[in-house]
N, C-alpha and C positions, 0 to 999 in steps of 0.2 A: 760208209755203206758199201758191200758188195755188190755189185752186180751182176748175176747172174744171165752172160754173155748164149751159152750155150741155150737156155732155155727159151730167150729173146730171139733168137737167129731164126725158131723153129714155127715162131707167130706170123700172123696175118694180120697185117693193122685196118685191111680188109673189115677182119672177125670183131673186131671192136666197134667198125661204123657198125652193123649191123647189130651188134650187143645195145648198141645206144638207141636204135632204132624202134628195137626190141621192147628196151624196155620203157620207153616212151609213149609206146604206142599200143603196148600191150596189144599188140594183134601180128598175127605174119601180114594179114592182108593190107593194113594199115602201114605197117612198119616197109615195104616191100615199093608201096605207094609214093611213099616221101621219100625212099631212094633213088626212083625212077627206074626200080629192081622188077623183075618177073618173081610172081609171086613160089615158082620151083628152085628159085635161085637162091631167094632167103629162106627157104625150109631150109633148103642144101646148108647154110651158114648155121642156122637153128641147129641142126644135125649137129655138127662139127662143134659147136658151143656145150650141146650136151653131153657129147662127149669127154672135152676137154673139163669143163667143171664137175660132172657128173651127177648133174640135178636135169629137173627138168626146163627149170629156167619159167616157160610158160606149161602150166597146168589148167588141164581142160577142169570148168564149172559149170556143168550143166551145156548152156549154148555160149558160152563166152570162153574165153582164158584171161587167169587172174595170176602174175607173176608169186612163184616161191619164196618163200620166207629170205633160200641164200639170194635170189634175184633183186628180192627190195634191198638188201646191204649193199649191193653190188652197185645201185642206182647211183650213190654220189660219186663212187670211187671212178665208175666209168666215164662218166659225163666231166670228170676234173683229167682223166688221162685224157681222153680226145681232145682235150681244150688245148694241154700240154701240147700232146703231141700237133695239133694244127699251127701251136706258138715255133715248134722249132723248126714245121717245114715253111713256114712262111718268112723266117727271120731272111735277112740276105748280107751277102757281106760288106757290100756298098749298099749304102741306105741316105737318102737326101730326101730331109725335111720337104721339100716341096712337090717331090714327084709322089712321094707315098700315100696308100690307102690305107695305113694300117687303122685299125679299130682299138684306141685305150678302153679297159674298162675300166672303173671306178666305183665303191661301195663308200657310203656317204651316209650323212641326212642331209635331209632338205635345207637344214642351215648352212651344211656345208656346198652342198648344191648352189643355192641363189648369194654365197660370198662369191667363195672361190671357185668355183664351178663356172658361174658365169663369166668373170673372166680371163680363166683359162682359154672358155671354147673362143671368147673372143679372138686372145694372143693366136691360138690356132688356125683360127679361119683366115687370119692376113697373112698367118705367115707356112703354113701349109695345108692349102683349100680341101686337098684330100684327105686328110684325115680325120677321124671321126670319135667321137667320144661319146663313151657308154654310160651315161649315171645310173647305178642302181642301189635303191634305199636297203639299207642291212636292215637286220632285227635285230634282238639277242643274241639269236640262234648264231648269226653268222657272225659277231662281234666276239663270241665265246669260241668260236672256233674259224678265231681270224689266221691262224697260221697255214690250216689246210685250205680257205675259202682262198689265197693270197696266191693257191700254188697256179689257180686258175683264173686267176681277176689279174688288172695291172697294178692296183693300188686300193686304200681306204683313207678318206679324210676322217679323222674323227680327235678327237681333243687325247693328251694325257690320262693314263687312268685305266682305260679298260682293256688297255690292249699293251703289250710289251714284248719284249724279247726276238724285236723284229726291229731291222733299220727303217728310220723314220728321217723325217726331214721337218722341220721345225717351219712353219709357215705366218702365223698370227696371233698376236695373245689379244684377250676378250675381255669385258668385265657381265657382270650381271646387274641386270633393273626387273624391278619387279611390274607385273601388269592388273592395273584392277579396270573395272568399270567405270566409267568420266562420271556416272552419276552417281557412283558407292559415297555418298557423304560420312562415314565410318571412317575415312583415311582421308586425311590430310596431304600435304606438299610432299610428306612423304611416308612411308610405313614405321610403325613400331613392333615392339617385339610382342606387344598383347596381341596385335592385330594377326601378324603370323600363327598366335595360338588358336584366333578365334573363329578367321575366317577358313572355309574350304576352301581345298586349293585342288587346282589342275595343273598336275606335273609330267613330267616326260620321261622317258624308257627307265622306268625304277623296276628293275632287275639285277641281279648280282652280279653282272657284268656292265650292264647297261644303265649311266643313272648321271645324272647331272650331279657336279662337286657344289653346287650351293645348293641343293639340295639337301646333300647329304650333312652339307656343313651347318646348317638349319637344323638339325636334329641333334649334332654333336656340343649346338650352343640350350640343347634340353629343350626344343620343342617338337614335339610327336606331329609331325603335319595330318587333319583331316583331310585325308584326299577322296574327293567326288569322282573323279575323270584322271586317266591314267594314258597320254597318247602316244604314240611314236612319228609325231609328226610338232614341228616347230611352228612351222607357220601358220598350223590350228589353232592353236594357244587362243588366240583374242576369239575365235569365233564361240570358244568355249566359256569367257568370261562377261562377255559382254550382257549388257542387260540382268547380271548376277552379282553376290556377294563375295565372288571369288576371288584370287588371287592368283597368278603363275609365275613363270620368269623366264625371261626373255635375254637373249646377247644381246650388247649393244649396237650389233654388226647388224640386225638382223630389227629391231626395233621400227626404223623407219618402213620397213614393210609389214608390219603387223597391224601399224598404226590407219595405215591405208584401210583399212575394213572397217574404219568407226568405230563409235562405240566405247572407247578402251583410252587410255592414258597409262602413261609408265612412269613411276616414282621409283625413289634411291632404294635402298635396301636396307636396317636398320642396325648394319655390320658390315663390316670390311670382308665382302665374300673373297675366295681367293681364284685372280684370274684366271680363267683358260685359254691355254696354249692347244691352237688346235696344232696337227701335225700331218703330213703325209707316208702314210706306213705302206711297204711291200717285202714282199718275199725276198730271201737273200737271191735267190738263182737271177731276180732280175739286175743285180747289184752294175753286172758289165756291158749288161744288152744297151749299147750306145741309142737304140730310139727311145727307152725309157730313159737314160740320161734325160735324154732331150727334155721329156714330157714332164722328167721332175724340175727341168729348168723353169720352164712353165708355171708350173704350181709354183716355184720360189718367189720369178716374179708378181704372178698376181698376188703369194702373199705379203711381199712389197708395197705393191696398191693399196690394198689393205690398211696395214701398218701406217701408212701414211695418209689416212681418209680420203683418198682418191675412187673407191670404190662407188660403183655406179649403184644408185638406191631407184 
């Protein structure tokens, strides 16, 4: 990629706090506000913005202003450059784990949240107090567009499968149990393949990016699942089966926390589903930044914990 040096030289990185501001806030007087800016200061940038893009950026609606069509495209673009750019002026060239404040972010689910999440932030808090860690749950949306979400997050926990073409770090492999109701008398010690046909099921992020492999692998062995309930969330699962004829599935990592809300019990599967390998994926540019080193040492070790059922339930 080129850079185009000359046209960079001639920017305000000024003109982008206030684009984010902008479009945030949809208002000069709001946007002006959360700067701790004079509301003639950010017209002046508004100015200067409309000129350079040559939209209005905010257009008047009646007694409001309602951002332009080019201004909502603009909304992810800007919000991932200011992150960038607050990442390279904050880097330093001596960096020690224990003096630091820096903030990792993380994209996750909550299964990967309450494994390895939790004892990450643990390793972190003993062994650098000041730093701080961001969890936040993806959707599809941002699993589908994990390359662009990665340019401005530090990482994503998430299994094999939906994400690719990005270095990753290989952290714990999974098996799958499935979860019914302690008093469904339908299912036995353990599930069969009628029972998958027959009962509803509540399953998790089935989207074309987003979808659990024994799920999917349930369907490849010829049964069409009825699904009731469609969540993006793991540790709902039992709150959705209980006192029903349902069925879900559950990691085993994640099992002994599900079971804690009653109700619920978890039997085998009535096939050899194929494990999941979660993984720790980011952005190539983070590849050298030695504090991310660090943080993926982190995750390596707790996936260690893991691996070795030492993990805190």
């Amino acid at each position: 990629m080129v850079t185009d040096h000359a046209t960079l030289s001639r920017l305000d990185l000024n003109l982008l706090v206030a684009l984010d501001a902008l479009l945030t806030e949809r208002s000069v007087t709001r946007a002006a506000e959360s700067l701790h800016l004079s509301q003639p200061a950010l017209s002046a940038s508004l100015s200067r913005l409309r000129t350079h893009f040559n939209d209005q950026i905010l257009a008047r609606r009646g007694n409001t202003y309602e951002l332009t069509p080019f201004a909502i495209r603009l909304t992810d673009h800007t919000s991932t450059a200011l992150e960038a750019a607050r990442r390279v002026f904050e880097s330093q060239a001596s960096w020690s784990p224990s003096e630091s404040a820096r903030e990792f972010s993380i994209y996750g689910s909550d299964y990967g949240f309450v494994t390895v999440g939790t004892i990450v932030s643990q390793l972190a808090a003993e062994r650098a107090p000041g730093v701080r860690f961001r969890f936040m749950l993806h959707n599809p949306g941002i699993v589908e567009d994990a390359a662009t979400r990665l340019r401005s997050a530090d990482a994503m926990v998430i299994p094999h499968g939906p994400v690719s073409d990005l270095p990753y770090l290989d952290l714990w492999q999974d098996d799958w149990l499935a979860v019914v109701a302690d008093d469904n008398d339908a299912v036995g010690d353990e599930l069969t393949m009628q029972n998958l046909a027959d009962m509803p099921w509540v399953l998790t992020f089935q989207s074309r990016s987003a979808f659990t492999s024994a799920a999917r692998q349930i369907q490849q062995l010829g049964v069409e699942p009825h699904i009731e309930v469609v969540l993006e969330s793991f540790l709902s699962v039992g709150h959705f089966i209980s006192g029903t004829r349902r069925v879900g599935l559950v990691q085993s990592a994640l099992a002994p926390h599900l079971l804690r809300i009653g109700g619920i019990r978890v039997v085998p599967l009535p096939f050899v589903a194929t494990p999941i390998v979660s993984a720790l994926w980011w952005h190539p540019s983070h590849n050298r930044d030695p504090e991310h080193e660090w943080m993926r040492g982190l995750f390596a070790e707790a996936g260690r914990v893991i691996a070795a059922g030492h993990a805190p339930h």
